[in-house]
C-alpha positions as CSV (number, residue, x, y, z in Angstrom):
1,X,15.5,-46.7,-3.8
2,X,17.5,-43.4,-4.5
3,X,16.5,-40.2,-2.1
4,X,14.8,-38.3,-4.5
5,X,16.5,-34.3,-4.3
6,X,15.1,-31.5,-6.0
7,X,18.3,-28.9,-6.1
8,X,22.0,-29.4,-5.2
9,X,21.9,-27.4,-1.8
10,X,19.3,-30.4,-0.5
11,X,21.9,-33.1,-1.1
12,X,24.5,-30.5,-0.1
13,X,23.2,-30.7,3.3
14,X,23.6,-34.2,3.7
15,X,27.5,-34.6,3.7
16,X,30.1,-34.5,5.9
17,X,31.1,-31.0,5.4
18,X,34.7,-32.7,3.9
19,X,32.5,-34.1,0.9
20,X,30.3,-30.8,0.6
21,X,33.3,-28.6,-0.2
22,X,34.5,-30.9,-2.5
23,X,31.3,-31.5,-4.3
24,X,30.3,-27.8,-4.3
25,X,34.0,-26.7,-6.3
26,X,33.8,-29.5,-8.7
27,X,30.2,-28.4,-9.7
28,X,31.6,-24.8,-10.0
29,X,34.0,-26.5,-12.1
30,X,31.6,-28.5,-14.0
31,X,29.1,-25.9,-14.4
32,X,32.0,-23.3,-15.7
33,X,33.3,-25.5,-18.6
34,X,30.0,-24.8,-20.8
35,X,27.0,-22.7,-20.8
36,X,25.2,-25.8,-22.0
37,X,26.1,-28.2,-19.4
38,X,23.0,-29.1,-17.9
39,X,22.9,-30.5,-13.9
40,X,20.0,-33.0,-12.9
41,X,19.3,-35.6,-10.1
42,X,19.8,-39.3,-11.2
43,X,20.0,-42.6,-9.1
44,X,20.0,-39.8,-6.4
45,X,23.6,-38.2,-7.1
46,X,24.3,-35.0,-9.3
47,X,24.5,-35.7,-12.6
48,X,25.6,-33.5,-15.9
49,X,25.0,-34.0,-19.4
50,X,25.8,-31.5,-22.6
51,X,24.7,-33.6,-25.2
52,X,24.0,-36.9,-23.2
53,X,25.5,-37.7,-19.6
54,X,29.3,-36.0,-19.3
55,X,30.1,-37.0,-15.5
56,X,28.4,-37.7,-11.9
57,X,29.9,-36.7,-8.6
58,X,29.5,-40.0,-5.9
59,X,30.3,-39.5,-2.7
60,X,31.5,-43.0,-0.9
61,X,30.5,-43.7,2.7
62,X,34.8,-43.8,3.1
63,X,34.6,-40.4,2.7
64,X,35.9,-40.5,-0.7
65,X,34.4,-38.0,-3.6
66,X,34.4,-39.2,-7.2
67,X,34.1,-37.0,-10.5
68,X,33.4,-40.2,-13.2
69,X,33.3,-39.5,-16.6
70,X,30.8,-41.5,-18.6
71,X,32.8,-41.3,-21.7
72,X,36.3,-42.1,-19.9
73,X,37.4,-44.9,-21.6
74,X,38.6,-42.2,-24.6
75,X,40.0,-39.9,-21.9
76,X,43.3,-41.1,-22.3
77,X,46.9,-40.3,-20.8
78,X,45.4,-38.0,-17.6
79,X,47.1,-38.0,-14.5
80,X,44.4,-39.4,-11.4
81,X,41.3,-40.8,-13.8
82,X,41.3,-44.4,-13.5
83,X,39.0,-47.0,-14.8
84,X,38.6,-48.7,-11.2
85,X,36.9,-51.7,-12.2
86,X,34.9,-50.4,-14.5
87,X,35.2,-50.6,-18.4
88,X,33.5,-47.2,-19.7
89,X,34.0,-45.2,-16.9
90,X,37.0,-43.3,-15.5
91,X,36.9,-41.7,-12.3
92,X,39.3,-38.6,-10.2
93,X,39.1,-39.9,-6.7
94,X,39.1,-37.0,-3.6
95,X,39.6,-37.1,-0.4
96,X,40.2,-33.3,0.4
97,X,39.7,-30.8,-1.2
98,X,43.5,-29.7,-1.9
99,X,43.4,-32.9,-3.8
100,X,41.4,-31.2,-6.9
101,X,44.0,-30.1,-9.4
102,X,42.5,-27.5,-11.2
103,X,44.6,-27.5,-14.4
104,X,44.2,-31.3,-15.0
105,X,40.6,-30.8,-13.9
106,X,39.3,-27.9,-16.4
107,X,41.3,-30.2,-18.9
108,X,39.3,-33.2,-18.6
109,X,36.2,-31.6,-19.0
110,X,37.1,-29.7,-21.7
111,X,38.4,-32.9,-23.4
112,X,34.7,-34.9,-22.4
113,X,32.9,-32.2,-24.6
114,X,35.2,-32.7,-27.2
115,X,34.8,-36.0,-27.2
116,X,30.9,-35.4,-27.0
117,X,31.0,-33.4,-29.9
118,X,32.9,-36.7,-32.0
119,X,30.8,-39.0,-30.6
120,X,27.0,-37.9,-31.1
């Protein structure tokens, strides 16, 4: 059963402090790309949805940090999100914090709530 949190700051607390800084700029990221992204708890990660779910952040027990997108499979041609396994999902894998390209990043997003937008 998933840890239930009730704000960000709670899970924050949790992680390796590696993982927290990563986590805490990609929801400044997140949370900067619309005024209508919403952030909520779900299967005990941050989740955030603008017209239905948009991405989760996982952090991996490897020490790993991953920003999927739940529409990736029509995020197409972007350098770092991969599939990994998965059919739907893409996925920007971290393991510092240097590794967050911010121009590829703020692209992504933008492109999910396109892609939102076409979709529902």
């Amino acid at each position: 059963m998933a840890v239930k949190y009730q704000f960000l700051e709670e899970y924050l607390d949790t992680l390796p402090t590696v993982q927290r800084l990563i986590v805490e700029e990609l929801d400044r990221y997140i949370l900067a790309s619309s005024d209508k992204i919403k952030f909520k708890f779900s299967y005990g990660i941050p989740f955030y949805e603008y017209i239905k779910n948009v991405c989760y952040i996982n952090c991996k027990k490897n020490g790993i940090v991953n920003l999927a997108f739940w529409n990736g499979k029509y995020l197409n041609d972007i350098p770092g999100l991969e599939f990994e396994g998965r059919v739907l999902i893409k996925a920007f894998s971290y393991k510092n914090i240097e590794d967050i390209n911010e121009e590829v990043l703020v692209f992504t997003l933008q492109e999910a709530l396109r892609i939102q937008h076409e979709i529902h």
